[in-house]
C-alpha positions as CSV (number, residue, x, y, z in Angstrom):
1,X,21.9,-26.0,-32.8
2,X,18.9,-27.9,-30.7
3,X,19.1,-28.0,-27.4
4,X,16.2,-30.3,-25.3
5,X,15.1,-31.1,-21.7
6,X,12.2,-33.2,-20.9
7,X,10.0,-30.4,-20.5
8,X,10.7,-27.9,-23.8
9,X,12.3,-27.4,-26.8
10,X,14.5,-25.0,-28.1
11,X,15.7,-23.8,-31.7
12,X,18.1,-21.5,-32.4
13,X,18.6,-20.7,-36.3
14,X,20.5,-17.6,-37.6
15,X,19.7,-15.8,-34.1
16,X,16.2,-16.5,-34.2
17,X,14.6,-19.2,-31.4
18,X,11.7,-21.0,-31.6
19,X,10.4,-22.5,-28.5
20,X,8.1,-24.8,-27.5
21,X,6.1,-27.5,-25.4
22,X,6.8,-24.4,-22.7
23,X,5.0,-26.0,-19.1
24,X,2.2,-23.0,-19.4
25,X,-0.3,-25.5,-19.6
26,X,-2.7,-23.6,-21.7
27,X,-5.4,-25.3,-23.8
28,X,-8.0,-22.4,-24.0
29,X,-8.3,-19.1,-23.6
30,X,-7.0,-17.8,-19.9
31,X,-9.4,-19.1,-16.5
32,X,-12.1,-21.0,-18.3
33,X,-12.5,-22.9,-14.3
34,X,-11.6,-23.6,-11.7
35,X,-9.6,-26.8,-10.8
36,X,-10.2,-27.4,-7.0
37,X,-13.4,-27.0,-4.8
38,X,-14.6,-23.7,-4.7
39,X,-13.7,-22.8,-0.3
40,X,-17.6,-22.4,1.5
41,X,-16.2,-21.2,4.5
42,X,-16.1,-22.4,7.9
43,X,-17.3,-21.5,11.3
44,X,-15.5,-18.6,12.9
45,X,-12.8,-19.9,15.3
46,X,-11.1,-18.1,17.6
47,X,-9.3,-20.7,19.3
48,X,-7.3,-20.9,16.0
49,X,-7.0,-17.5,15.9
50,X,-5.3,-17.0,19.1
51,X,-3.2,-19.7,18.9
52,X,-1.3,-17.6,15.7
53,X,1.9,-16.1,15.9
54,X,5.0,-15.1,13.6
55,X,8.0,-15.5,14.3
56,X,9.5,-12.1,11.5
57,X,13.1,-13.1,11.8
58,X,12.1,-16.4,10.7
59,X,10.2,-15.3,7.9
60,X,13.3,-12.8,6.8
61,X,15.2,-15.9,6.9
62,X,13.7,-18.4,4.9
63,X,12.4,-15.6,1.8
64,X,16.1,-14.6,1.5
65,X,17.4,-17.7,1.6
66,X,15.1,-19.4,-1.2
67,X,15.6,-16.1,-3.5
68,X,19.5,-16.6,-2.5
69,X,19.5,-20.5,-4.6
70,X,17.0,-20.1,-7.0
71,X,17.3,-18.8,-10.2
72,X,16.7,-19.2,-14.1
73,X,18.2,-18.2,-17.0
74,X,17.6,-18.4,-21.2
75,X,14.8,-20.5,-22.5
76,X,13.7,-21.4,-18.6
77,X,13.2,-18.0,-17.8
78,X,11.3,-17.4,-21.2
79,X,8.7,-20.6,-20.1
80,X,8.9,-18.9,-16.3
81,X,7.6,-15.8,-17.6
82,X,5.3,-16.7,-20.4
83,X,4.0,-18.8,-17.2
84,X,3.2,-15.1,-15.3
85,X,1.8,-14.0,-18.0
86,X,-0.9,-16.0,-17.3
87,X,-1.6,-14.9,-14.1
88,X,-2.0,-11.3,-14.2
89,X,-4.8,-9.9,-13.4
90,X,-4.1,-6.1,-15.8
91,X,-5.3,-3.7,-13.6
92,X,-6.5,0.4,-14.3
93,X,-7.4,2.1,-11.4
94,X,-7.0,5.4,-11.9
95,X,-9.1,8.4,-11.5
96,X,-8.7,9.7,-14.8
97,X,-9.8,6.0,-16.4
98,X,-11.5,6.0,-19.7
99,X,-13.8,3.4,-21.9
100,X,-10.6,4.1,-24.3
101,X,-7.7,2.8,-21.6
102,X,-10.1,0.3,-20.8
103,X,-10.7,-1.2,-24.0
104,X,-7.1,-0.5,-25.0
105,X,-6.5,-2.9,-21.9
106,X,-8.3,-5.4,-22.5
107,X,-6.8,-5.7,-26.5
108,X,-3.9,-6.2,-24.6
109,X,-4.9,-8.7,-22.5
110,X,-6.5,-10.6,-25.5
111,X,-2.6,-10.2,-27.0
112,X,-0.5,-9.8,-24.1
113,X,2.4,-10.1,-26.7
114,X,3.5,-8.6,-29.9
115,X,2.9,-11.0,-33.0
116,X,6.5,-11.0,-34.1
117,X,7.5,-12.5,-30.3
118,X,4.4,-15.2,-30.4
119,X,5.9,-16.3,-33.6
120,X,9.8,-16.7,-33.1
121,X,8.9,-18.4,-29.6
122,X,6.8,-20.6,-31.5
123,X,4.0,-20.6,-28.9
124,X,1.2,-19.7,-31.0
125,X,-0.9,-22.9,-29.8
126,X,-0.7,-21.8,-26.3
127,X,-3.7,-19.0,-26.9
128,X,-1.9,-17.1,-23.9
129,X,-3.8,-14.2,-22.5
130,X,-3.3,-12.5,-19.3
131,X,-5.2,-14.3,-16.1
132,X,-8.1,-11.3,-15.6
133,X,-8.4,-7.8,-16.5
134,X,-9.2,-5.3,-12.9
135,X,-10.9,-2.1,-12.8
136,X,-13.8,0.0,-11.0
137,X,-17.3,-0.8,-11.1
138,X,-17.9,2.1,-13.8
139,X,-16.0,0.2,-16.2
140,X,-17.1,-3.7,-15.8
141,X,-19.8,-3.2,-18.6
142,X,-17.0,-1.8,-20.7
143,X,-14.7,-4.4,-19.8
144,X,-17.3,-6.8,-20.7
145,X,-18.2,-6.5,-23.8
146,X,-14.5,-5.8,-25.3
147,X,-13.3,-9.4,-23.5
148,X,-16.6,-11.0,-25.9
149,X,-15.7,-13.7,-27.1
150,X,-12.9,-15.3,-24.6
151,X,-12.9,-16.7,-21.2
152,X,-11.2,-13.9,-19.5
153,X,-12.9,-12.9,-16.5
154,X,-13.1,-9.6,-15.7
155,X,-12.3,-8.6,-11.6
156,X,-13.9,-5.6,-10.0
157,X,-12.9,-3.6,-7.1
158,X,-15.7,-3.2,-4.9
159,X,-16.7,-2.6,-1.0
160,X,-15.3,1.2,-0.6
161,X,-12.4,0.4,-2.5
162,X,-9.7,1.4,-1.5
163,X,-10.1,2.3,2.0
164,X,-13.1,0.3,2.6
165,X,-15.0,2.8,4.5
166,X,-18.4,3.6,3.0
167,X,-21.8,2.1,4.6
168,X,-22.1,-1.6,4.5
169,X,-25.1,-1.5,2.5
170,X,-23.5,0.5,0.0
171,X,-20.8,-1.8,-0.6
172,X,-23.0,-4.7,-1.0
173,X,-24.8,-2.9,-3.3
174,X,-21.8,-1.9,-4.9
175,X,-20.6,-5.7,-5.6
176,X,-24.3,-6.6,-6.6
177,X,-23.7,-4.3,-9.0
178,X,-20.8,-5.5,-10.5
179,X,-21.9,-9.2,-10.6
180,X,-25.2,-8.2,-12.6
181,X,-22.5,-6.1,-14.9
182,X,-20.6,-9.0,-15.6
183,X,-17.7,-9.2,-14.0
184,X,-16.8,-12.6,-12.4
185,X,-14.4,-12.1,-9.6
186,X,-14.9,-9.1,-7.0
187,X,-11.8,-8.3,-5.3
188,X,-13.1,-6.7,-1.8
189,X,-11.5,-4.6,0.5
190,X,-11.6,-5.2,5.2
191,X,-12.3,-2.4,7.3
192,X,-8.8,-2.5,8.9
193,X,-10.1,-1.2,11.9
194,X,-11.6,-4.5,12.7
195,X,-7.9,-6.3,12.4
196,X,-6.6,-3.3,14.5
197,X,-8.6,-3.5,17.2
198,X,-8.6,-7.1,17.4
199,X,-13.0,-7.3,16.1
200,X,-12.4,-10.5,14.7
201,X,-16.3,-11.4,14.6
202,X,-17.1,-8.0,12.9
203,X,-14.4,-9.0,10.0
204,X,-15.3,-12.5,10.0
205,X,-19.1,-11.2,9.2
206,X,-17.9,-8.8,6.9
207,X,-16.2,-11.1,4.9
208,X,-19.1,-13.7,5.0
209,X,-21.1,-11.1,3.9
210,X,-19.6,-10.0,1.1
211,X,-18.8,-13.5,-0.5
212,X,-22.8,-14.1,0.1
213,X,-23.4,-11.0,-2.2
214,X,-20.4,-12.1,-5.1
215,X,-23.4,-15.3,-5.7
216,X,-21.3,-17.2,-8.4
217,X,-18.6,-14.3,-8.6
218,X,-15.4,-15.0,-6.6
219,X,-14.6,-13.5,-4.2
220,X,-10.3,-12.1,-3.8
221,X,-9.9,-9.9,-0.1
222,X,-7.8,-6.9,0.5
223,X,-6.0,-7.4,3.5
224,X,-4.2,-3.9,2.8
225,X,-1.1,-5.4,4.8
226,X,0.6,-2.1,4.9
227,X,-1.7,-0.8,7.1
228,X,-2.4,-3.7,9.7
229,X,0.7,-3.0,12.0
230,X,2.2,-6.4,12.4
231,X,2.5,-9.7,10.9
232,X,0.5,-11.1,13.3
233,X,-1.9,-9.4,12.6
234,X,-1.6,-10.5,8.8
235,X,-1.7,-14.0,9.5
236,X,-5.1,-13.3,11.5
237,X,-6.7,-11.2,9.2
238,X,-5.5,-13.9,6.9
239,X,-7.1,-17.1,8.5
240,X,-10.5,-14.7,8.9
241,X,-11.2,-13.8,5.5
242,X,-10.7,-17.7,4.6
243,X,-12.9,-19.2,7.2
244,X,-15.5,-16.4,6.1
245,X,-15.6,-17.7,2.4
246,X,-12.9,-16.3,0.4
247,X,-11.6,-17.8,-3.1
248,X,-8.1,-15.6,-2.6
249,X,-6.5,-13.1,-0.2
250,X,-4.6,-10.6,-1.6
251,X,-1.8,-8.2,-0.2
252,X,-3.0,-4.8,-1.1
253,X,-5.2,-2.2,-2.8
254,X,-1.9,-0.8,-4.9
255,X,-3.0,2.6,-2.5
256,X,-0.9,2.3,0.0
257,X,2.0,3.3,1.0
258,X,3.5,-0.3,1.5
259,X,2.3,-2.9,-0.8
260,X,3.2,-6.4,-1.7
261,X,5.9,-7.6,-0.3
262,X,8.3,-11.1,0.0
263,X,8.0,-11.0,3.9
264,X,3.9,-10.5,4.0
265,X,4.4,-12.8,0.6
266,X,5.6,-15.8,3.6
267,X,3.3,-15.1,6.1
268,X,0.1,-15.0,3.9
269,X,0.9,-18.3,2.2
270,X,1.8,-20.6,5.1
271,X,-1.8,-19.2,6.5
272,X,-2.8,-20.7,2.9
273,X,-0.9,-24.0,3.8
274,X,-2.5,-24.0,6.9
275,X,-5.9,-23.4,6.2
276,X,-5.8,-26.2,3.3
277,X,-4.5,-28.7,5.7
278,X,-6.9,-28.1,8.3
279,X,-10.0,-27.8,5.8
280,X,-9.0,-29.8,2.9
281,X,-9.6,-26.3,0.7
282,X,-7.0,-24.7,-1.6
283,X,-7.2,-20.7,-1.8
284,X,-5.8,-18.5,-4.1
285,X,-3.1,-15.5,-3.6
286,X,-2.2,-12.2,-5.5
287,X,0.1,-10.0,-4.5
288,X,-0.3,-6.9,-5.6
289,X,1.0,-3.4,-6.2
290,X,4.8,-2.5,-6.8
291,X,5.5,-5.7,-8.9
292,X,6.8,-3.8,-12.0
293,X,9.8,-6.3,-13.2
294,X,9.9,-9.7,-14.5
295,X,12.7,-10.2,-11.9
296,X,10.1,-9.2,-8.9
297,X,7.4,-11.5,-10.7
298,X,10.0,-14.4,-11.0
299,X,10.7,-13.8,-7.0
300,X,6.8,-14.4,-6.3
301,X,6.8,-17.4,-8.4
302,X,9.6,-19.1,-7.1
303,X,8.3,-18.5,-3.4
304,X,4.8,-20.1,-4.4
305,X,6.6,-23.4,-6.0
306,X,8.6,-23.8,-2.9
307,X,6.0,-23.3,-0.2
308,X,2.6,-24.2,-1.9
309,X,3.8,-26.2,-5.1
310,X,3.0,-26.3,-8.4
311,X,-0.5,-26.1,-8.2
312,X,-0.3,-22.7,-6.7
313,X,1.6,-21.4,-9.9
314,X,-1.4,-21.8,-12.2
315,X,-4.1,-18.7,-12.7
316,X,-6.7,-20.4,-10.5
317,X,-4.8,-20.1,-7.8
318,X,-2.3,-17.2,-8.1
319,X,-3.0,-13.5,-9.8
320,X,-0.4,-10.9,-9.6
321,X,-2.0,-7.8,-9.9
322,X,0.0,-5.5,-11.5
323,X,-0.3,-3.0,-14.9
324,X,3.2,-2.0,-16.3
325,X,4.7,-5.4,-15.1
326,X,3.4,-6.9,-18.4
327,X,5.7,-4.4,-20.5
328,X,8.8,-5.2,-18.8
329,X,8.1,-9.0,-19.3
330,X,7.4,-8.6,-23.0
331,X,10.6,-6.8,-23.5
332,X,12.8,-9.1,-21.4
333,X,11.2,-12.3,-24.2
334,X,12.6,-9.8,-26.9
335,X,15.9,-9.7,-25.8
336,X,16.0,-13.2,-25.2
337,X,15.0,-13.7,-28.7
338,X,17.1,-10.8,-30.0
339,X,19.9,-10.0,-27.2
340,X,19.1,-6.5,-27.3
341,X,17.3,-4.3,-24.7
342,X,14.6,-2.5,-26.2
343,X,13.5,0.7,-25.2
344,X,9.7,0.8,-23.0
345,X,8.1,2.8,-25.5
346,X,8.4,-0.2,-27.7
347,X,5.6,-2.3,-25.2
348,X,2.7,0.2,-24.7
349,X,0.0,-1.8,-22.4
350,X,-2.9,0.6,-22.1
């Protein structure tokens, strides 16, 4: 039995499926560049800034009602999900990290699925590897030198991460560092206090700062939404760290005790919309934090299509950062291939 759309095929023989001309649009190796102008910054304007408000009920509105008529099913979720694959950035950040985990990590990132899966979905032309591989300063070299060899960048937290509170010359030192080691993206953290007490020139020169010290690298900032009080403050601390120079603004450290969510999800993204039609500039956006379930990825996806478009579901301008997500994703491909749950144990990741 075949069955086609314009966009893939699928084969199903004896209970096996082969799929394939999935839209991943892969041709190499994960994030080899960039496909829009890299975003210089602009001058700091508070004009803009004060003109910015949210209206939440809104916001609750429209994410439930897109979540409420979208949805995928069979070899459309497969392509959907093979698709996020492609945009994670697999993250360690743990305390009791080791070159091991790290390495083991990054193996996985080179194979983010199981050979038996790549071959019944018939996508071994696709090369797929995860979007980035995330983790402390101590580990970049590490990092590095297991990733030899393929395009994937690897992201480093930097600036006093989490909380973002150490001198400022120690957390420009701190990204230096992590550019000269290698890694390629820095993913910084704000002094919140500056979005709390309303110091939007000491954020915006934070910010400027630390995207003059990524050089080449680029540069993803921490809003740490769960910690900035309201949305309003989220869409301004938003709009700051994009005039300032950033390449993506992302929704948490993973630290807190509210991380990514579908609400902040909305509000950072139209800021997104609004910045790229006031300055011509696309920026990037990862959530991250509590995305653990292909389900929550597919939710994030779906969102970005509808409010940004299709350009904003490719790696260069959406990461999810995530580390056991990637698990629950390979094991929902096997039992579309199989029609049997497996058990976790049967996807290790690090």
């Amino acid at each position: 039995m075949a069955k086609t759309n314009p966009q893939m095929t699928i084969t199903q023989t004896s209970g096996t499926h082969s799929v394939s001309n999935l839209p991943v649009r892969l041709s190499s190796a994960a994030n080899n560049a960039h496909g829009h102008a890299r975003n210089p910054g602009t001058e700091l304007n508070l004009d803009w800034i004060d003109g910015l408000n949210v209206n939440f009920s809104a916001v609750e509105r429209r994410t439930s009602s897109l979540l409420g008529r979208r949805t995928v099913k069979k070899e459309w979720q497969a392509a959907w999900l093979l698709k996020a694959i492609s945009c994670i950035d697999l993250t360690t950040l743990s305390g009791d990290d080791t070159e091991g985990r790290v390495k083991r990590l990054c193996a996985k990132a080179r194979h983010p699925l199981r050979n038996d899966i790549v071959e019944a979905l018939g996508i071994e032309s696709l090369n797929l590897t995860t979007g980035a591989i995330c983790v402390y300063h101590e580990m970049v070299e590490t990092a590095v030198k297991a990733l030899e060899g393929t395009n994937i960048p690897v992201a480093a937290v930097a600036a006093g991460f989490p909380h973002g509170l150490s001198p400022m010359k120690q957390r420009l030192a701190e990204i230096k560092a992590s550019v000269e080691a290698g890694a390629k993206e820095i993913d910084i953290v704000i002094t919140r206090a500056h979005v709390l007490t309303g110091n939007w020139h000491a954020l915006y020169d934070e910010v400027k700062a630390f995207r003059e010290a990524c050089g080449e690298a680029h540069l993803k900032s921490i809003l740490a939404t769960g910690e900035l009080a309201t949305m309003r403050n989220v869409a301004k601390a938003s709009m700051i760290a994009m005039m300032a120079g950033s390449d993506f603004i992302k929704t948490s450290t993973g630290k807190e005790s509210v991380n990514a969510n579908l609400n902040v999800t909305m509000v950072m993204i139209r800021m997104i919309r609004e910045f790229e039609l006031q300055t011509g500039y696309k920026i990037g956006y990862k959530p991250a934090g509590g995305i653990a379930t292909a389900k929550d990825v597919m939710n994030y996806q779906f969102i970005m299509k509808e409010e940004l478009g299709n350009a904003w579901l490719q790696p260069d301008l959406f990461r999810i950062g995530a580390s056991s997500l990637l698990a629950d994703i390979e094991r929902q491909l096997e039992h579309y291939l199989t029609g049997r749950y497996s058990a976790n144990n049967r996807h290790p990741v690090g």
